[in-house]
C-alpha positions as CSV (number, residue, x, y, z in Angstrom):
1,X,29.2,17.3,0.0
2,X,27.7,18.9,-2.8
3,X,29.5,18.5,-6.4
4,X,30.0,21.8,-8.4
5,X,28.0,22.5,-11.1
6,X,29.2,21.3,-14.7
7,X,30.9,23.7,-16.3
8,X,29.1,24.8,-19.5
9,X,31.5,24.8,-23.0
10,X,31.5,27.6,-24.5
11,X,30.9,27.6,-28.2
12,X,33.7,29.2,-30.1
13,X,32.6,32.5,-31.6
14,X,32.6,32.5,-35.4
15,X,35.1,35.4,-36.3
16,X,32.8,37.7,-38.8
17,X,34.0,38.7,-42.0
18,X,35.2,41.9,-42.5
19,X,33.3,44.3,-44.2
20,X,33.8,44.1,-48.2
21,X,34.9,47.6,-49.2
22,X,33.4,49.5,-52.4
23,X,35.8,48.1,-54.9
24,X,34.9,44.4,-53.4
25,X,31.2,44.6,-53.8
26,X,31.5,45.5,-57.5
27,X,33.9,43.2,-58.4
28,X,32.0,40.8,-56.4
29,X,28.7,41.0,-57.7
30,X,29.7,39.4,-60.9
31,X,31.0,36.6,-58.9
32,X,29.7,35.6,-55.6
33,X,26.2,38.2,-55.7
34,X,24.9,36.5,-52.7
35,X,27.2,37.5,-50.1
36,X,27.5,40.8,-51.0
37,X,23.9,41.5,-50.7
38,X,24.1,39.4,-47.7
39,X,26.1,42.1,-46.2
40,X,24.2,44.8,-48.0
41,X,21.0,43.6,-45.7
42,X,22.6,44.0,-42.2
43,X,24.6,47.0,-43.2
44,X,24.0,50.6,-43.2
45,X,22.9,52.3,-45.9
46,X,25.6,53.4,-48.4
47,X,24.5,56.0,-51.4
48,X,28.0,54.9,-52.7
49,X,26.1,51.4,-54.2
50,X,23.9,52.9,-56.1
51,X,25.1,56.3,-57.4
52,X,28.6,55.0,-58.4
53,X,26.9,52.3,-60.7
54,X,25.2,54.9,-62.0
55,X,27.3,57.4,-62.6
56,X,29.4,54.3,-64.2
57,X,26.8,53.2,-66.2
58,X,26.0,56.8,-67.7
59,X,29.2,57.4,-69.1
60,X,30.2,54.6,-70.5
61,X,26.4,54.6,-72.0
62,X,27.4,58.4,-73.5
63,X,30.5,57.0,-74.6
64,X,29.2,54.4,-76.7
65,X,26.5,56.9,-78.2
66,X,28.7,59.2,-79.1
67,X,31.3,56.9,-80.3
68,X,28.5,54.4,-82.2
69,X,27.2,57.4,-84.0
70,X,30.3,59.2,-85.0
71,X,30.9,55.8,-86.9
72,X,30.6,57.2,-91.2
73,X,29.2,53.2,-91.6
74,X,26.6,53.5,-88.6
75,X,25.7,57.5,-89.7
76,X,24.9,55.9,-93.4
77,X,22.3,53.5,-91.8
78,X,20.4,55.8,-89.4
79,X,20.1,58.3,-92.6
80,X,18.8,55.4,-94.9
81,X,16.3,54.1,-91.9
82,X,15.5,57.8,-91.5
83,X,14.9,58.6,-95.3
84,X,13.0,55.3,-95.5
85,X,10.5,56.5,-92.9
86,X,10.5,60.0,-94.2
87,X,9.5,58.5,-97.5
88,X,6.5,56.6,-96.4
89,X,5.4,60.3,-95.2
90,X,5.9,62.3,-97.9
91,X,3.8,59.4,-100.5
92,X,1.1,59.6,-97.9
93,X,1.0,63.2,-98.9
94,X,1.4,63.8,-95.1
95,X,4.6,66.1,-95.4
96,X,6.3,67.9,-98.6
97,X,9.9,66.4,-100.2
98,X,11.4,69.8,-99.2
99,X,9.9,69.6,-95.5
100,X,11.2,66.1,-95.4
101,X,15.1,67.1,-96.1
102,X,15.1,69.9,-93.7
103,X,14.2,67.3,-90.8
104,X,16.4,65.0,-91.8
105,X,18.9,67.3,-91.9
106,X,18.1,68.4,-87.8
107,X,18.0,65.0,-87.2
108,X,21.0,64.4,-88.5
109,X,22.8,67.4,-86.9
110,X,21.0,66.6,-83.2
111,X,21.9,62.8,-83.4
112,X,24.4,62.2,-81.2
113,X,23.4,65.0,-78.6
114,X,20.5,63.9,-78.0
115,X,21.3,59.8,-78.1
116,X,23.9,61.0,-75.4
117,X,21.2,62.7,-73.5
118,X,18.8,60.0,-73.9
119,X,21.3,57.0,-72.5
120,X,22.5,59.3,-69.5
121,X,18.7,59.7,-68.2
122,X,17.8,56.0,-69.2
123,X,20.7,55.0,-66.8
124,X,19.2,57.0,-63.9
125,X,15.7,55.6,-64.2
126,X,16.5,52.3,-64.6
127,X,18.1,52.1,-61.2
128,X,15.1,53.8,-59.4
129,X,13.0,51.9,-61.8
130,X,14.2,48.1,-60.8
131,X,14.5,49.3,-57.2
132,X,10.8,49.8,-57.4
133,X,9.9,46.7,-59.3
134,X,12.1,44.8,-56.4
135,X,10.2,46.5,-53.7
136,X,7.0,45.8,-55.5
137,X,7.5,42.3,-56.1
138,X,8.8,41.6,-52.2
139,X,5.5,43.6,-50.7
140,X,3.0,41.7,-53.2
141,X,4.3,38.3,-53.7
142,X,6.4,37.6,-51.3
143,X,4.7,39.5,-48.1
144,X,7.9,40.8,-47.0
145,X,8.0,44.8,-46.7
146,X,11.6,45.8,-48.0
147,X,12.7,49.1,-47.7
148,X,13.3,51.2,-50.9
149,X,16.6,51.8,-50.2
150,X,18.1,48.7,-49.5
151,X,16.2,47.7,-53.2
152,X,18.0,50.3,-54.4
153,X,21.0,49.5,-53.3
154,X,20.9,46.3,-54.7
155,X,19.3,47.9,-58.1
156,X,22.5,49.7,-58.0
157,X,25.0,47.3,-57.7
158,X,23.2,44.7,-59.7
159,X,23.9,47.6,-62.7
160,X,27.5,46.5,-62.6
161,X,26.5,43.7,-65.0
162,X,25.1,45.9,-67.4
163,X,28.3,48.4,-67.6
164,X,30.2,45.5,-68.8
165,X,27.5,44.6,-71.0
166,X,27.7,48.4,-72.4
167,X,31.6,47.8,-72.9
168,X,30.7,44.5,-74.6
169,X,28.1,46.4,-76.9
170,X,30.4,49.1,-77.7
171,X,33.4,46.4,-78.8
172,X,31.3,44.5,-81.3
173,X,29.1,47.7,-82.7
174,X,32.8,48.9,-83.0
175,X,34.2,45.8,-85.0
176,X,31.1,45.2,-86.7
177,X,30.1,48.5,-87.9
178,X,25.9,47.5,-87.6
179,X,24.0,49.4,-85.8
180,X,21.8,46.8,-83.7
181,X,25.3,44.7,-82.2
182,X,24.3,43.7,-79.0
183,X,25.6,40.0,-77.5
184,X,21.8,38.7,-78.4
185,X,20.5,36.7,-81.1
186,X,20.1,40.0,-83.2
187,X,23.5,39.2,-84.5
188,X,22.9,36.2,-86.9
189,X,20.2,38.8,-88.5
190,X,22.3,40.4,-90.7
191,X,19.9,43.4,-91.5
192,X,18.0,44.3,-88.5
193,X,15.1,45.9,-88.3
194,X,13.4,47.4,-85.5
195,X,9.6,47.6,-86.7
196,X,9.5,43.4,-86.8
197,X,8.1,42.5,-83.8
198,X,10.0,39.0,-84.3
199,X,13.7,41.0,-84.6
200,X,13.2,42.6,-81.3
201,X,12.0,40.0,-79.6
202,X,15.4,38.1,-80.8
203,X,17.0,41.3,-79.6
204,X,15.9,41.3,-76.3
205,X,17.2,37.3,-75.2
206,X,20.5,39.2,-74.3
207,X,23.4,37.2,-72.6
208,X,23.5,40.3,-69.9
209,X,20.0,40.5,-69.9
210,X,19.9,37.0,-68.3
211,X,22.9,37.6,-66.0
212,X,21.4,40.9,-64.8
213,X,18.0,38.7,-63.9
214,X,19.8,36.5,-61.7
215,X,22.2,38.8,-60.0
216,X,18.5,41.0,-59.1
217,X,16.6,38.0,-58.4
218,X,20.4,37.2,-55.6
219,X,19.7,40.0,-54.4
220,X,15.5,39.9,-53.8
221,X,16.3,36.2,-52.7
222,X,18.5,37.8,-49.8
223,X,16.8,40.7,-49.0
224,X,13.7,38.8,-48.4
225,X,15.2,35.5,-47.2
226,X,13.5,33.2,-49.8
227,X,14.7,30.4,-51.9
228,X,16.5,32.0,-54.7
229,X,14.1,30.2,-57.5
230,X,11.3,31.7,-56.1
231,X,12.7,34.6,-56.1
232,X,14.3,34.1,-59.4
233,X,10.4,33.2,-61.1
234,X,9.1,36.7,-59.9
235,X,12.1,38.6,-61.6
236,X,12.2,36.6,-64.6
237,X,8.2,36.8,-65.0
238,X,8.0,40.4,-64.5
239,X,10.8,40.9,-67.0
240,X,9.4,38.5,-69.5
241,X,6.1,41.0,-69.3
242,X,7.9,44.1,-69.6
243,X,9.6,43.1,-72.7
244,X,6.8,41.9,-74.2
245,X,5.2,45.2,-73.7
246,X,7.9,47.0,-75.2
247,X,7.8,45.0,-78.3
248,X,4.1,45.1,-78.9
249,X,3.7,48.4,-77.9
250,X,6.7,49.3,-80.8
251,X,8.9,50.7,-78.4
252,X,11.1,47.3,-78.3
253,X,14.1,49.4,-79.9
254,X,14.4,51.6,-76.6
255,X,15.1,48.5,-74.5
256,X,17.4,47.0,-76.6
């Protein structure tokens, strides 16, 4: 008599997790990064992660602007930086005392619009920018072709870190009345000045800086299922080069 055949166990089926909403993934990002990009790489693509942070991250950029240069103390230091440089010109015999206070006077007048302008397009371009530098980064280094617009997706989100770091930048420029009051070393120098190579530099080791590396370098980790140090040396090394071409280059004050 033959015996039956042994009936195979099924293994139980692991319930999946439902699917974070919106809200979730930018709360979560400052918390648990890695399973939200987890989902972002077997999800569909959503413009929602990308052009929200944006969108976020432009005004509250245009806010601080306008509200950093509206400030009487932080107006009285751009004019004295600006009549410092406008000095060095006009000894040089390059431009004429008279010339020198009409453009200080448009400068003055076209501050804020054009700081406002200035932060709103900076905060577009630095999402397409990193989404780049991700793909980049995964195709050289790591061999692993990753579409643009999951990079950008995670470029977006990964800009929720540096809306609260505008907030943060706001509060203190607010309470501190100095121009340069990021959360960096630039705030034991008490008078800041951005043609020292050595000032920007202390500028630039930003607490959000950092935090923003490692919720990118989540995300590339995930994306191109590597060990998150590995992942972590490519972000950090390519960031550490393009600050250190923005300082020697001069143009260290724009990434501040």
């Amino acid at each position: 008599m033959e015996e039956p055949p042994p009936i195979l166990e099924q293994k139980p089926q692991v319930p999946r997790l439902p699917a974070m909403s919106l809200a979730a993934r930018f709360l979560n990002v400052f918390a648990v990064p890695g399973d939200v990009f987890e989902e972002i790489k077997t999800s569909r693509f959503s413009a929602a992660n990308w052009l929200v942070p944006i969108l976020l991250l432009a005004a509250v950029g245009a806010l601080s602007a306008f509200v950093t240069f509206s400030q009487p103390a932080i107006k009285q230091q751009v004019r004295e930086l600006q009549a410092k440089g406008m000095d060095k010109q006009v000894q040089a015999g390059k431009i004429k005392q008279e010339d020198a206070d009409k453009v200080l006077a448009m400068i003055e007048k076209f501050t804020v619009p054009l700081a406002v302008v200035s932060v709103v397009a900076m905060s577009v371009a630095r999402v397409f920018w990193w989404a780049l530098v991700l793909r980049l980064l995964g195709l050289w280094f790591l061999k692993v072709p990753l579409g643009y617009l999951k990079n950008l997706e995670v470029a977006g989100l990964a800009m929720m870190i540096n809306v609260l770091g505008s907030v943060v930048t706001l509060l203190l420029t607010v309470n501190l009345a100095r121009l340069v009051a990021t959360p960096s070393l630039a705030l034991v120098i008490n008078d800041f000045d951005a043609t020292r190579k050595s000032h920007l530099m202390m500028g630039a080791m930003n607490v959000f800086s950092f935090w923003f590396i490692g919720v990118v370098s989540a995300g590339l980790a995930r994306l191109a299922g590597v060990p998150f140090l590995k992942a972590a040396f490519l972000v950090f090394a390519y960031w550490l080069f393009q600050e250190s071409l923005f300082i020697l280059s001069g143009l260290g004050q724009f990434a501040l």
